[in-house]
C-alpha angles and dihedrals in degrees: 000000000000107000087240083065101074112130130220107205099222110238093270091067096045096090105041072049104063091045090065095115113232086253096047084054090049092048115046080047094051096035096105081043089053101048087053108055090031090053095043084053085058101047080046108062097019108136096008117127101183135041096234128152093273078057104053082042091060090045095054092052083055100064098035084056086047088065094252085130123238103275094047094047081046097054093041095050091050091058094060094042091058087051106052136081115236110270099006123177102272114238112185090195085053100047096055088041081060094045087046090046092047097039094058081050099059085042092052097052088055107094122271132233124263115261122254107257128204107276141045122323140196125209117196112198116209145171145087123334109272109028099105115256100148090055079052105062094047081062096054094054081049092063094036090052090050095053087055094252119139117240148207118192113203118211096215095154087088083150088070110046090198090058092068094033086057096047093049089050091058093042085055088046093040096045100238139111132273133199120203147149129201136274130314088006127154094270088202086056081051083054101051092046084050101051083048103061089039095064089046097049098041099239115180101205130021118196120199130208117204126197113249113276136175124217099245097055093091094191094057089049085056101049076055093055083046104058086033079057089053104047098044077052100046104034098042104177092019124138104243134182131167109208124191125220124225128203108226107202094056084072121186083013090065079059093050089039095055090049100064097041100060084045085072108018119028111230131198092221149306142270121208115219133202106018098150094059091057147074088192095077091124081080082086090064100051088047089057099051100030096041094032084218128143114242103211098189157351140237110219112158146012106259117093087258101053092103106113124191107244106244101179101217087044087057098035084059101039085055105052104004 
């Protein structure tokens, strides 16, 4: 999904839309994930009879090939393979209730994010150019909005001009303020206005949008460490997170891209974006249990409200049940 793509339900919609159930979200955006691995699982196990270890072989090379990544197909498959009795009937509704039993597991024992305290909060959004984080952001106000919070969107991206034109856009569209300079401006400096504005008018949550940065490009970490200077100055007491977004589709680079990221710049946890345009969701899996990093939420559709929490046995089961 293009960050221009983003999608307002009009205010018809806005009821049938609320009632779209948190697993009916998961699993229409996880539904090309889900044929995959489901799919790899099958191909798998077809004309097996038994769950022996040529079994649990072909299995492992289904869920590397599923983009689960090898360590986590290895551990997973160890597990079973700890579980079962040696040339045990094979049943395949048993086995993906395992996987979907071992893999929660694994997500479980991931970190898990901080819980939301009384007061204001600001959310610094970070990672590569492309991945969506000022559709993002739009989708956080969404969920604040929704949770009855106010909210100030600031329009920290002031490299890409159509970064700021498109969040104003969805604060017009979302009814709620933006702060914003032009380009080419200090984005600590947008920060700083932002915070302000915040405290005076007595905004619950502000959501910052960052422009796309790698790791390697040292003036643009420390414009990082700059805006991260201002608002520990600036929103002293504050609950803060940084959370890094992901770009789904790009699967076990994602991995390799969020490596080397926390290795620069520590992050509060990940979301994990696009996952309705991918079959390469597992992703989500091997960044849990490799990065031991909480993902806080997923991008699963289009609309403003298609950003899910991330609940670990939810999204074990709506992969492989």
């Amino acid at each position: 999904m293009s960050e221009e793509r983003l999608q307002i339900a009009p205010e018809s919609a806005a009821p049938e839309r609320r009632k779209s159930s948190f697993w009916g979200k998961l699993k229409r955006g996880l539904l090309m994930t889900h044929t995959e691995v489901f799919d790899r699982v099958e191909a798998a196990i077809e004309g097996r009879a038994v769950l022996d270890e040529e079994t649990l072989e072909h299995l492992e090379e289904g869920l590397i090939a599923a983009d689960l990544g090898v360590e986590t197909a290895l551990e997973l498959v160890d597990e079973l393979r700890r579980d079962v009795k040696q040339r045990e009937a094979l049943d395949p509704l048993r086995l993906r209730e395992r996987l979907v039993d071992e893999m929660a597991l694994l997500l479980l024992d991931a970190p898990r994010p901080a819980p939301r305290r009384p007061g204001p909060l600001v959310t610094l959004l970070v990672g590569v150019n492309g991945v969506g984080k000022t559709t993002t952001a739009a989708k956080l106000a969404r969920r604040a909005l929704a949770d009855g919070e106010r909210v100030l969107l600031a329009a920290a991206d002031t490299f890409r001009a159509a970064a700021v034109e498109q969040l104003t856009l969805w604060a017009q569209r979302l009814e709620v303020d933006v702060v914003k300079q032009g380009p080419g401006a200090d984005p600590a400096a947008v920060v700083f206005d932002a915070l302000q504005a915040a405290r005076a008018r007595g905004v619950d949550q502000v959501i910052v949008d960052t422009a796309g940065r790698l790791h390697t490009k040292d003036h643009l970490m420390a414009e990082l460490a700059k805006i991260k200077r201002v608002i520990d100055r600036e929103a002293a007491g504050w609950q803060q997170r940084r959370l890094l977004v992901l770009d789904a589709t790009t699967g076990q680079n994602a991995v390799a891209q969020a490596r080397e990221f926390v290795r620069s710049v520590a992050v509060d946890g990940i979301i994990l974006a696009k996952l309705d345009g991918t079959a390469k969701g597992g992703v989500a899996v091997a960044i849990a249990r490799e990065l031991r990093l909480p993902i806080v939420y997923l991008g699963v559709g289009e609309a403003a409200d298609d950003l899910v929490e991330f609940r670990p046995r939810e999204f074990a089961a709506a992969l492989l049940g």
